[in-house]
C-alpha positions as CSV (number, residue, x, y, z in Angstrom):
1,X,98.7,-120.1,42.7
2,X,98.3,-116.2,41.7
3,X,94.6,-114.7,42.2
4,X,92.7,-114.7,38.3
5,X,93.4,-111.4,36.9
6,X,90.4,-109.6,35.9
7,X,91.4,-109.4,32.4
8,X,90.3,-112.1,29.5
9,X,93.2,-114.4,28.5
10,X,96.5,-113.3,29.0
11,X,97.0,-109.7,30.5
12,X,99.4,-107.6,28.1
13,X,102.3,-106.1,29.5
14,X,100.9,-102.6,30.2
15,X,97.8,-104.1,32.0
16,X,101.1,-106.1,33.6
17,X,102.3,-103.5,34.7
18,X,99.1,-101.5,36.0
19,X,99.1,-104.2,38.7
20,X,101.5,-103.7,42.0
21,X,105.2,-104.9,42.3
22,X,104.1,-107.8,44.0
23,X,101.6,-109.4,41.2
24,X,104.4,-108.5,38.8
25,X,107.1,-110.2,40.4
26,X,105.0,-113.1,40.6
27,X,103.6,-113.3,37.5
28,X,106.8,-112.4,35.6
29,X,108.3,-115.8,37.2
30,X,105.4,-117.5,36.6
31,X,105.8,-116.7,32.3
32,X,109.5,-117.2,32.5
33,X,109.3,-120.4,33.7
34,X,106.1,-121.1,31.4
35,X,108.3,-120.2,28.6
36,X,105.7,-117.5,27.5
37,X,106.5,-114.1,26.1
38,X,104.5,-110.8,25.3
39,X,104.5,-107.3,23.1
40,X,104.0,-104.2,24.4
41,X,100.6,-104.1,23.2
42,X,100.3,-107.8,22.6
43,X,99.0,-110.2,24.8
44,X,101.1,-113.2,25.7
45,X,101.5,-116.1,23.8
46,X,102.7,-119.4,23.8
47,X,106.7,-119.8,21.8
48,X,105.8,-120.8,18.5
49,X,108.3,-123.3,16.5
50,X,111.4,-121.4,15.5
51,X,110.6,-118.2,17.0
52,X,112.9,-116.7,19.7
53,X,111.1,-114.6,23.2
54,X,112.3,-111.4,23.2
55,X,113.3,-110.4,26.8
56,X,109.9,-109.8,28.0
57,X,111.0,-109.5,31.6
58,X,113.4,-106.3,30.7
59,X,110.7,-105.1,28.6
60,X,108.1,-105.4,31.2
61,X,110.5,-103.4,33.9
62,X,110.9,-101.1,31.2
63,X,107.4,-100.1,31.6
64,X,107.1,-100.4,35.2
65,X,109.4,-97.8,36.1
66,X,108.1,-95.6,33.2
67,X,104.4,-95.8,34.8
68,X,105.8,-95.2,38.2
69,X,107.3,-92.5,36.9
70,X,104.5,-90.9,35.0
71,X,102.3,-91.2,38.6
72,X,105.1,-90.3,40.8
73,X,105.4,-93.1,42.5
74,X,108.5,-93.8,44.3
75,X,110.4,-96.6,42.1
76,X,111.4,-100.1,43.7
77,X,109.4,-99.5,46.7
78,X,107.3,-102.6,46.3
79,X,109.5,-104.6,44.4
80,X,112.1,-103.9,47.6
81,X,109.5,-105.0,49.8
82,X,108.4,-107.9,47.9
83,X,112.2,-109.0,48.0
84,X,112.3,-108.4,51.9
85,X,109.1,-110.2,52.1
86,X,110.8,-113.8,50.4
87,X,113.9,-113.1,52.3
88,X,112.8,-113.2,55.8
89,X,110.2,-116.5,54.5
90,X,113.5,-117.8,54.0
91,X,112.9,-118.6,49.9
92,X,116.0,-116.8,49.3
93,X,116.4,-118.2,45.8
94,X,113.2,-116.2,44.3
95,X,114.3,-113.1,45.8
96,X,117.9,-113.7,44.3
97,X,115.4,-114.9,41.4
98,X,113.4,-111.2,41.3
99,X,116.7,-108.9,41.8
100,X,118.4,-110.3,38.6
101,X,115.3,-110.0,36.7
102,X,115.9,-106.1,37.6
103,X,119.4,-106.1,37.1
104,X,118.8,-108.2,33.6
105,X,116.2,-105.3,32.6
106,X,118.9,-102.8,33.2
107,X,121.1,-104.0,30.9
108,X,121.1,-101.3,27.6
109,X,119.3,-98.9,30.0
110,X,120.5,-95.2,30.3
111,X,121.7,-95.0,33.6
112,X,119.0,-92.3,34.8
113,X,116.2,-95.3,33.7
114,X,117.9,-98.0,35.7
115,X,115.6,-99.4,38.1
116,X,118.4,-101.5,40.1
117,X,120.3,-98.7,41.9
118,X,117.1,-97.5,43.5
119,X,115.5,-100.6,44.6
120,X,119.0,-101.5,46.1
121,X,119.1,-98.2,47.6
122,X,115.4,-99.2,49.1
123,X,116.7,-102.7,50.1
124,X,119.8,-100.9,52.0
125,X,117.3,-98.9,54.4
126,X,115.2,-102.2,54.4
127,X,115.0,-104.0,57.9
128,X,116.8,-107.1,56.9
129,X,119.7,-108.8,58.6
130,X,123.6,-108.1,57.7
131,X,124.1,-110.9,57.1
132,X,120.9,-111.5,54.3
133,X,121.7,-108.4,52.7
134,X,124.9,-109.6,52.2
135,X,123.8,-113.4,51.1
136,X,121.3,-111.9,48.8
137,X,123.6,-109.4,46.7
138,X,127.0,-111.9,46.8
139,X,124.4,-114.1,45.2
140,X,123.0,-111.9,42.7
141,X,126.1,-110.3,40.8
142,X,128.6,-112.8,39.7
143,X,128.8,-115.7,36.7
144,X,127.1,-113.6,33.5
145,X,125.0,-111.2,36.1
146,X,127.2,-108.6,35.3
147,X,126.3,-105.1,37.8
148,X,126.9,-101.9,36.6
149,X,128.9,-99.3,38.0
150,X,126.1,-97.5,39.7
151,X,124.3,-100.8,40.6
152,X,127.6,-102.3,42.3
153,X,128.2,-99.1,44.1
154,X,125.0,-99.2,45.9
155,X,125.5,-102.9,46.6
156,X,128.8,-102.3,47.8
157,X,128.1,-99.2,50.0
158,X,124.9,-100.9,51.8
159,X,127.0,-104.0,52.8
160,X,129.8,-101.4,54.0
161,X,127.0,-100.1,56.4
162,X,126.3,-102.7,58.2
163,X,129.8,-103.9,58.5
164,X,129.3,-107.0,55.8
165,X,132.9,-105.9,54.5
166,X,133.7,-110.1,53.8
167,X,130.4,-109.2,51.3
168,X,132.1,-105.7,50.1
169,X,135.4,-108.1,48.7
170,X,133.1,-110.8,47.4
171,X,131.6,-108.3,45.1
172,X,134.8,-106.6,44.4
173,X,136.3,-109.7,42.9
174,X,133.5,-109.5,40.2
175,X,134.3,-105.9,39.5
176,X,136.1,-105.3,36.1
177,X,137.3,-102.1,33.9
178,X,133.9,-101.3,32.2
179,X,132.2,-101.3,35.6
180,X,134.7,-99.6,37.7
181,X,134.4,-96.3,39.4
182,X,136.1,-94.1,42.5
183,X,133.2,-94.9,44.8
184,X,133.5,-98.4,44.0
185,X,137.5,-98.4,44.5
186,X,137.0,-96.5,48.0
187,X,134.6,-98.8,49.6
188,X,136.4,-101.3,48.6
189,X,139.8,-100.2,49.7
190,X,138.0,-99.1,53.2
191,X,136.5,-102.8,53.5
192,X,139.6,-104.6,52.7
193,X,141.7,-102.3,55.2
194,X,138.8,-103.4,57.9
195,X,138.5,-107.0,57.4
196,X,142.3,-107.3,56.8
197,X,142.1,-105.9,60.4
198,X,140.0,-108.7,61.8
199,X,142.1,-111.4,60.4
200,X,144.9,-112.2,62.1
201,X,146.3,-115.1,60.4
202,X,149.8,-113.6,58.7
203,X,151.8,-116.4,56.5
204,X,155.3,-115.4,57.4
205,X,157.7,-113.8,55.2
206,X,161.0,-115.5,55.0
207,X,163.3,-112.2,53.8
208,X,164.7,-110.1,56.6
209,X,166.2,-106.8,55.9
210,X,169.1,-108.2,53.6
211,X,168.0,-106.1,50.9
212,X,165.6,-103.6,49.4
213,X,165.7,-105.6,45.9
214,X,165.4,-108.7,47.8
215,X,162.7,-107.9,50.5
216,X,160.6,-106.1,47.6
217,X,161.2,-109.2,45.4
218,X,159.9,-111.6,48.2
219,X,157.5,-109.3,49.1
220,X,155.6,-108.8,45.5
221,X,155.9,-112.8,45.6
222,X,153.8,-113.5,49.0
223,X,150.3,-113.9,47.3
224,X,148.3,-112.1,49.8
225,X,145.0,-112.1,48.4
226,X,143.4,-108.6,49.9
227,X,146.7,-106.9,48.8
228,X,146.4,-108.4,45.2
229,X,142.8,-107.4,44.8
230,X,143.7,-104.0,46.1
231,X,146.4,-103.1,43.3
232,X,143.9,-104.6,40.7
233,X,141.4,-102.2,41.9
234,X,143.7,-99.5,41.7
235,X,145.1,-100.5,38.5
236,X,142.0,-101.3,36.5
237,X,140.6,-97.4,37.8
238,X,143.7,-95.7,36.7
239,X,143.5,-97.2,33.4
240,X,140.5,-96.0,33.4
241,X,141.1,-92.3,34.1
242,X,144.3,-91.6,35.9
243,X,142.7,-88.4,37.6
244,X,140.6,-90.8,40.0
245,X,143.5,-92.1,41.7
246,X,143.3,-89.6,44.3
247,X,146.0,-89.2,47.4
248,X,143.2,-90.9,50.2
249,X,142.8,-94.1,47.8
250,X,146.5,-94.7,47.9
251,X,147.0,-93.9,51.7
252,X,144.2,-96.7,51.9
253,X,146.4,-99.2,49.3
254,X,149.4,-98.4,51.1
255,X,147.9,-99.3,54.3
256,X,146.6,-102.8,52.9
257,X,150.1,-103.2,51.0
258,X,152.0,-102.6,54.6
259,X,149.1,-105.0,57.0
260,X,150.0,-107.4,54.6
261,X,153.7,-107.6,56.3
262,X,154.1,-110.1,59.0
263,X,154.9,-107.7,62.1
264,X,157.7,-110.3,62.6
265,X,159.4,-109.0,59.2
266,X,161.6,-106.4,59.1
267,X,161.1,-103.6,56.9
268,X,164.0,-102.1,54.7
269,X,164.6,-98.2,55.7
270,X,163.7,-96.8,52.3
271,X,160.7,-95.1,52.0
272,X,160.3,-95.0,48.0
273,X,159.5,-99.0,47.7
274,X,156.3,-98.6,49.3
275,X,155.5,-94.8,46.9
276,X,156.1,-96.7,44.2
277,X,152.2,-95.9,43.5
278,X,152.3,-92.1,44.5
279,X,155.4,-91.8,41.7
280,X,153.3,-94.1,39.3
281,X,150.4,-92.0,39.1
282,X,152.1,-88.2,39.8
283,X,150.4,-88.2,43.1
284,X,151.5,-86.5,45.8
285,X,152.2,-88.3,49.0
286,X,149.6,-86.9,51.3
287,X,150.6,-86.6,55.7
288,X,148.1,-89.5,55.9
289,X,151.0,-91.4,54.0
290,X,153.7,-90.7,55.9
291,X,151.7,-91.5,59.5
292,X,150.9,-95.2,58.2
293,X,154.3,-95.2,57.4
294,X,155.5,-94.2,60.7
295,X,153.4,-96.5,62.3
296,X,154.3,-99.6,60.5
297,X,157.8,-99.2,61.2
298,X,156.8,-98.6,64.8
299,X,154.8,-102.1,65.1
300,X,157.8,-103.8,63.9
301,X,160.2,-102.2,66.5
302,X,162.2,-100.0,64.0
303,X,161.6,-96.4,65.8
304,X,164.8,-95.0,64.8
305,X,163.7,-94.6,61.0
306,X,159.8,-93.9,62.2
307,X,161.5,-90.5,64.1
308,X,163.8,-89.9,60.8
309,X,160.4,-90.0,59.0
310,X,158.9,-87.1,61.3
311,X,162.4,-85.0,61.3
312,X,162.0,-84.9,57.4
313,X,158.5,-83.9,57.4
314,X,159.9,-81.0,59.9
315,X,162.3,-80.1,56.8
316,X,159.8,-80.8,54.4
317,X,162.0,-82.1,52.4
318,X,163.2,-86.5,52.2
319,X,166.0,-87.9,50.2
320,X,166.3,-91.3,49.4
321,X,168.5,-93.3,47.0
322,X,166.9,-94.7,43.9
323,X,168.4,-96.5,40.6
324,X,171.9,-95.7,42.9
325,X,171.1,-92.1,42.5
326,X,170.1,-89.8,45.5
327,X,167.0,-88.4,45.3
328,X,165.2,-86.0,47.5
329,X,161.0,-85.1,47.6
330,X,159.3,-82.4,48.9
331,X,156.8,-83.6,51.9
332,X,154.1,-82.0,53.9
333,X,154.5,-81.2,57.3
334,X,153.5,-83.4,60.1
335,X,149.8,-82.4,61.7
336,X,148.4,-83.9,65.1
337,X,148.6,-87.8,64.0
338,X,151.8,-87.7,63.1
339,X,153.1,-86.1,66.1
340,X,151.0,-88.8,68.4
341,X,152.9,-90.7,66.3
342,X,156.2,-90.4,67.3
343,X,155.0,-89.2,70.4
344,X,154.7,-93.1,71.1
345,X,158.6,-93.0,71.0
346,X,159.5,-90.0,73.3
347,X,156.7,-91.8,75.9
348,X,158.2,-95.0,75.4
349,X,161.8,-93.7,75.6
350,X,161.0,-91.5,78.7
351,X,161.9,-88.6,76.9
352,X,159.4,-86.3,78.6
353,X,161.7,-82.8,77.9
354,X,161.1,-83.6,74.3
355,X,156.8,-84.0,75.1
356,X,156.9,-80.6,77.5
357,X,159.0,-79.0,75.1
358,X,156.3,-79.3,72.1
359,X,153.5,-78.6,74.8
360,X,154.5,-75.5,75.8
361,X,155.9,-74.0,72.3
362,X,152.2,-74.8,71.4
363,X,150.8,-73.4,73.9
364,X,152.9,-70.4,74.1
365,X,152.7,-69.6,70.4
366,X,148.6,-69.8,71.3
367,X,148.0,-72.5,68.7
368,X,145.9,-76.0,69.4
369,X,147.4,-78.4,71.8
370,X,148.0,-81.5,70.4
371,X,145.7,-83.4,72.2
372,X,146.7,-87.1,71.0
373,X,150.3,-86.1,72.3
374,X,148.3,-85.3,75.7
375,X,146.3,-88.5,75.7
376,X,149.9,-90.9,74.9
377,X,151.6,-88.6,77.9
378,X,148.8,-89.3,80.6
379,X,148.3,-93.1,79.3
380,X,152.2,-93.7,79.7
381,X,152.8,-91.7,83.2
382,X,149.4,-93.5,84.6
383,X,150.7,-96.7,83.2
384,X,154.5,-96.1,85.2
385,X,152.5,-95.3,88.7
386,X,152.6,-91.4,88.5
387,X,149.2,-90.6,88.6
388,X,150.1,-87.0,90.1
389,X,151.7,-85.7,87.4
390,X,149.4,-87.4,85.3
391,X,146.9,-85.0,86.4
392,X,149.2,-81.9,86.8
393,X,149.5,-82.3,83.1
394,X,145.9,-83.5,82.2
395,X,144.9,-79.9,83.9
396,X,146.7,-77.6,82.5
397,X,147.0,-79.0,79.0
398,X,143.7,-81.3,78.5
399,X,141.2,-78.5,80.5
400,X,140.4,-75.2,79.5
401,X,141.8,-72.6,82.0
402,X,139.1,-71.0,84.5
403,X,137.1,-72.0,87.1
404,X,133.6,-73.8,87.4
405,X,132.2,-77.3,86.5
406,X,135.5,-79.7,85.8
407,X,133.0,-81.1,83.2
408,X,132.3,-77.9,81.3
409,X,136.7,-77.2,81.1
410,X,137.5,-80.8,79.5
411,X,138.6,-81.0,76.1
412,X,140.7,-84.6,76.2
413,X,138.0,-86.9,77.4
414,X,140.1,-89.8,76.8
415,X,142.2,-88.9,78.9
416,X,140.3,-88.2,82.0
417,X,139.5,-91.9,81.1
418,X,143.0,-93.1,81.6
419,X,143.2,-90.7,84.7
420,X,140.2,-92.3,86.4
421,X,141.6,-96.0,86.2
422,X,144.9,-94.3,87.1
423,X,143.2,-93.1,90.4
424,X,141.8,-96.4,91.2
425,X,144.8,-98.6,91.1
426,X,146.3,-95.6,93.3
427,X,143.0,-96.5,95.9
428,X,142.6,-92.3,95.6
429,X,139.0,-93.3,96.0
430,X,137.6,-89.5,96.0
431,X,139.2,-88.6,92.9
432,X,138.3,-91.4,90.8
433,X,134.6,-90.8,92.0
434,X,134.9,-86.8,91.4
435,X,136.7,-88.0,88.0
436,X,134.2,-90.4,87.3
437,X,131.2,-88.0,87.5
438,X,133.0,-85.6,85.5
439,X,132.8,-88.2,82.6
440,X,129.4,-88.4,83.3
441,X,128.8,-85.1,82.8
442,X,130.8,-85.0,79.8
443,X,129.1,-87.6,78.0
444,X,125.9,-86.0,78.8
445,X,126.9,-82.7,77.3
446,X,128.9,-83.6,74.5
447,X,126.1,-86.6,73.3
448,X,128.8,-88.9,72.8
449,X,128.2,-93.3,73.4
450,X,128.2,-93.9,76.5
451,X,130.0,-97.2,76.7
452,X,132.9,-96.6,77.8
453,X,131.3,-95.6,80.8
454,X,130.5,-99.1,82.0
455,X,133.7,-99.9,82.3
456,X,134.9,-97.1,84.3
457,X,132.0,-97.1,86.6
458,X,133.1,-101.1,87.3
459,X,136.4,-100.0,88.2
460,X,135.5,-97.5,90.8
461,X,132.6,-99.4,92.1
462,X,135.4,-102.2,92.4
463,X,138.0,-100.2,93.6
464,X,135.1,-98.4,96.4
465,X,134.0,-101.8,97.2
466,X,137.1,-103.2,98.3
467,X,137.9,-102.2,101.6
468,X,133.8,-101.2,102.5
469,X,132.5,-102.9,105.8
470,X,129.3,-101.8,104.5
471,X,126.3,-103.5,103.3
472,X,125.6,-102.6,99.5
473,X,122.1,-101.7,99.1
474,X,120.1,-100.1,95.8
475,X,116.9,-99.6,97.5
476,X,118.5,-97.2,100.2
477,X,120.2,-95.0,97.5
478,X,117.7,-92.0,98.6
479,X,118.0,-92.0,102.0
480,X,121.1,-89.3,102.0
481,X,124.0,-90.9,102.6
482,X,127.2,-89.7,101.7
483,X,129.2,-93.0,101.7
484,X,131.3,-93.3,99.2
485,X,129.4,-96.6,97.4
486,X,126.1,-95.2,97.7
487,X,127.7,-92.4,95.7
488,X,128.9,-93.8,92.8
489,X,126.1,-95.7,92.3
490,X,124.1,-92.8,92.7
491,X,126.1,-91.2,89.9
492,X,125.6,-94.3,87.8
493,X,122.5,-94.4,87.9
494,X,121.6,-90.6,87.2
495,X,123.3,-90.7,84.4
496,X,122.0,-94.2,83.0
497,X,125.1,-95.8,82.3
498,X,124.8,-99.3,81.6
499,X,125.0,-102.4,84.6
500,X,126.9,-105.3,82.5
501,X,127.8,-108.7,84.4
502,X,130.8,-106.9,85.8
503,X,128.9,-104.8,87.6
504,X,126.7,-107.4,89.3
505,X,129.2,-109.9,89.8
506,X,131.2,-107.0,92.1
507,X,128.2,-106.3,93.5
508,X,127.2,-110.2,94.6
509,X,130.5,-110.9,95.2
510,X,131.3,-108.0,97.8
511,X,127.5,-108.7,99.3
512,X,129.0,-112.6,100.2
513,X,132.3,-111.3,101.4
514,X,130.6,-109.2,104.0
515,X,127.6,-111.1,104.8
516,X,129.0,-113.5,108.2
517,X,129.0,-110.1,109.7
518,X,125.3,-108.6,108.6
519,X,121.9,-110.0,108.9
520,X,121.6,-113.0,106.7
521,X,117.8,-111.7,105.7
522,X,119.3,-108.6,104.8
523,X,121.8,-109.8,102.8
524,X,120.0,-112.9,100.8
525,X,117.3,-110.5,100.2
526,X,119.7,-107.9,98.4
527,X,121.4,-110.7,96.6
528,X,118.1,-111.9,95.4
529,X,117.1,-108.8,94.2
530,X,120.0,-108.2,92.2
531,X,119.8,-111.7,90.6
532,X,116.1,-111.1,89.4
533,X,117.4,-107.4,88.2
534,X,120.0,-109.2,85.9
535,X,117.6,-112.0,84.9
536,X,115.4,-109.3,83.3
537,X,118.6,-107.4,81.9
538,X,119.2,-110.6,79.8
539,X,122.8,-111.1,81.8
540,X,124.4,-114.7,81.6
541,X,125.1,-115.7,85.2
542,X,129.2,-117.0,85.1
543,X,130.4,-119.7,87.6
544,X,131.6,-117.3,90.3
545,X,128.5,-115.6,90.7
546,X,126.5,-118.6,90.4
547,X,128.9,-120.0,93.5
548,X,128.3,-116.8,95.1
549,X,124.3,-117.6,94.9
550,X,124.1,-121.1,95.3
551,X,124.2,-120.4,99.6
552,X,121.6,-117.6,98.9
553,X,119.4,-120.0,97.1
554,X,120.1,-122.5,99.8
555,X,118.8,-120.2,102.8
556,X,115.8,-119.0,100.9
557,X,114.9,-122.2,100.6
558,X,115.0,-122.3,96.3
559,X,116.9,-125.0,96.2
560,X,115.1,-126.3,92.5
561,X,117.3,-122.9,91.1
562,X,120.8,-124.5,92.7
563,X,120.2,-128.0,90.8
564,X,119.3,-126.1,87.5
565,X,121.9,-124.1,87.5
566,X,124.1,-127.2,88.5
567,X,123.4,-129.0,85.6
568,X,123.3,-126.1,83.1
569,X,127.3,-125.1,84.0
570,X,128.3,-128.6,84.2
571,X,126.6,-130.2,81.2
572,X,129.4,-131.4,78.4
573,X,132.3,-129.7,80.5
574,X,135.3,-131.8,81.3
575,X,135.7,-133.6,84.9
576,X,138.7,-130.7,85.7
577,X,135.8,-128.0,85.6
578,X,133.7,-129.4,87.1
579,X,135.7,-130.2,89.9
580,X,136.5,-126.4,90.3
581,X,133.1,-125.3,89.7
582,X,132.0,-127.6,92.7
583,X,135.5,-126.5,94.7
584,X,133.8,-122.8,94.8
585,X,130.9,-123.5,95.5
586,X,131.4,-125.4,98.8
587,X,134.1,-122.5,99.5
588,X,131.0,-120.2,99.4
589,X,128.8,-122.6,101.4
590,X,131.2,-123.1,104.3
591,X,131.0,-119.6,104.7
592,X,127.4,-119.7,104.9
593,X,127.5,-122.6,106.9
594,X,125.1,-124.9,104.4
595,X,127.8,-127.4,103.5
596,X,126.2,-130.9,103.9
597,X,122.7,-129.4,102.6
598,X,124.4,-127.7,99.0
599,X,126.7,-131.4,99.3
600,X,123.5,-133.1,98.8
601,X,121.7,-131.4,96.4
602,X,125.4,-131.6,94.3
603,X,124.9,-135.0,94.6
């Protein structure tokens, strides 16, 4: 029950609202469900016979934001943390409860009064879950809780933050032509192009290329719901006001209209089908249009009309035939994308006169290097085995020229990536460490994630670790060494980059490789030690490194950590894993020479 206010009776609504967001939360639910209603300077009374509440709770909202206003007190602050408050107690129904009371009270509002769009703008920076944020608004607009277009913009762009784009569409289906606006057409169009992304599940379209009538015909018929709600978007905001249709909000419905085409169908070689929207609304087809179309033709295997694509946006001029009659369209000219774009094909293709012959006219006319065309070359000639000319062209065309610090002459980072993987399936172990750092450095000076870095370091520490006789130690990193696995952990380790369970299950597994021909104190005590650094890194121990352990446990005489971890990995699996789980684990402890004791703790 709420504390007795300090007032005789019932408190009016501007001694209601003299009281903080919390008190007026609760005692606005409180009246509404006592079926009592109040005046501004009346104090509540009971409904009488025949008479009709006025909407007290609007009225009383009213006047809070009005007295926050007057004391300059930032607005929806506490009614955003009362909210977060009943969220995270888990009664999610009174906070869904509280936030339509404030959308209700915004209804008839000018939209500079509205008290909605700034708690939701609080709620946004609030520390609540994805996935709450999401439950909460979904649950608040929809039936007669109508948001306006402010209010559903801020929903929409919060949930579009933290990657709730399944919420973003859920709120987009309740979106209509009195509450529609650009900002709510983009996110939408953005999130629908994301989650359209992560599913994967395509209903197959019957129609081949027998036909454009046909194939557009069958096409319009498939009832993909993301590309439906897409074109009502963009149809409800250009009846609106045509001049919000812009050029990017197209690119973004012609990339939902074209992911909505099985990759197994193929596409008819006209290009004005899929403008149909750009000629609708007088738009101009923007570059960004032409790429996605150059790429969806690629996916589907159709790279002859992908390069006609780019060779008309050369002429800057495409024809096509319409209603029978040829027709031609002026185009811009291709930029960087575009020619990574078709890049793909002269890479695939082989055609590597055609992807020197752009280098060097760009170079030589002293212009910016395409550097996604240098990044598809040095992917493609690591991928066919030629690291050397990999790097040859990485150098002269992906590095500034000069001398000094490789990492301080980069420019394509991605593909000193690709060039340090290359050198590792090549065994160049020197380079791919000197490569490696160089990425380090990079990362360092640029401020960029480092995450990709975990996955390089494991290839070099794998590729290092291969052939090394050596004994794999962390605590003798400082004694001087120059061998080449000291070194690269070294690296990794002045630079911070992330251990994952990659990383430790090379580690442990190269340790028991090499340990019949070390001390075995030496060896269980290293493995140890990198099994309690992992335990404290929060890193789920697999089967293979738990197989690799099990004789380590066994000599160090913790046998109570081989049973747990026995039943753990075995619990509710079928008899066939089991049986392999047990098969490497007696591999392991015939090296180690503890096969009847690890047989009887199995047991």
């Amino acid at each position: 029950m709420p504390p007795r206010l300090p007032l005789p009776g019932y408190p009016t609504l501007r001694a209601l609202v003299s009281f903080n967001s919390t008190d007026f939360i609760l005692y606005s639910s409180i009246y509404a469900k006592r079926r009592v209603y109040c005046c501004a300077h009346q104090p509540l009374s009971r409904i009488g016979d025949g008479v009709s509440p006025p909407n007290d709770v609007k009225a009383a909202l009213a006047l809070y934001a009005e007295s926050a206003r007057e004391h300059s007190q930032p607005i929806g602050d506490g009614i955003a943390q009362t909210i977060e408050t009943l969220v995270k107690a888990r009664r999610r129904s009174s906070a869904v409860r509280a936030l339509r009371q404030v959308v209700n009270a915004d209804l008839g509002l000018e939209e500079s009064r509205q008290l909605g769009p700034q708690l939701v703008r609080v709620l946004n920076r609030a520390s609540l879950e994805p996935a709450s944020l999401a439950w909460l608004y979904t649950r608040c607009i929809g039936g007669r809780y109508v948001a306006g277009e402010t209010l559903a913009a801020e929903m929409m762009a919060g949930l579009y933050a933290q990657h709730q784009f399944h919420g973003v569409i859920r709120l987009a289906q309740t979106i209509g032509r009195e509450n529609i606006g650009a900002d709510i057409a983009r996110v939408a169009l953005a999130s629908i192009c994301k989650q359209r992304k992560l599913n994967k599940n395509q209903r197959p379209l019957a129609c081949k290329r027998d036909g454009v009538a046909r194939f557009m015909e069958e096409y319009r018929g498939s009832g993909c719901p993301f590309r439906l709600l897409a074109r009502r978007l963009v149809d409800m905001l250009g009846q609106r006001d045509p001049l919000l249709v812009t050029a990017p909000l197209l690119a973004k419905l012609l990339e939902i209209e074209l992911s909505s085409v099985p990759i197994t169908a193929r596409l008819p070689r006209q290009v004005h089908p899929w403008l149909d929207a750009y000629f609708r609304y007088g738009v101009e087809p923007s570059v960004h249009a032409f790429t996605i179309l150059m790429h969806a033709y690629l996916r589907r295997g159709d790279s002859e009309f992908a390069v006609w694509i780019y060779q008309s946006m050369q002429r800057e001029s495409i024809t096509y035939m319409r209603a029978g009659e040829t027709e031609s369209m002026r185009v811009p000219v291709p930029n960087d994308v575009a020619l990574a774009t078709v890049a793909q094909v002269w890479c695939q293709n082989r055609q590597w006169a055609q992807v020197y012959g752009v280098l060097e006219r760009v170079a030589g006319d002293g212009g910016l290097v395409p550097q996604r065309l240098v990044t598809r070359a040095v992917s493609t000639l690591v991928d066919d085995g030629n690291v050397r000319e990999a790097e040859d062209l990485w150098l002269k065309y992906g590095c500034r020229p000069g001398s000094g610090e490789l990492a301080a002459r980069v420019v394509n980072d991605r593909a000193l990536s690709k060039l340090v993987l290359g050198c590792t399936r090549a065994k160049d172990v020197g380079k791919a460490i000197s490569y490696f750092r160089a990425s380090c450095e990079l990362a360092r000076l640029s401020e960029t994630p480092k995450t990709h870095l975990t996955g390089l370091f494991n290839a070099v520490l794998r590729c290092v670790l291969d052939n090394a006789p050596q004994l794999v130690d962390l605590a003798s990193l400082d004694n001087g060494d120059m061998r080449p696995d000291l070194e690269i952990l070294r690296i990794a380790l002045l630079h911070s980059v992330r251990f994952d369970g990659d990383t430790y299950s090379v580690l442990i597994s190269h340790l028991s490789r090499v340990a019949h021909t070390h001390e075995l104190d030496k060896v269980a005590g290293t493995m140890q030690s990198l099994y309690m650094r992992l335990c404290s890194e929060g890193i789920v121990l697999d089967d293979m490194m738990v197989s690799h352990l099990v004789p380590v446990w066994v000599y160090l005489d913790l046998c109570q950590l081989v049973t747990m971890y026995w039943r753990v990995h075995t619990r509710g699996r079928p008899p066939r894993k089991v049986a392999q789980f047990r098969r490497h684990i007696m591999h392991r402890a015939e090296d180690w020479g503890f096969v009847e004791r690890v047989t009887k703790l199995l047991s």
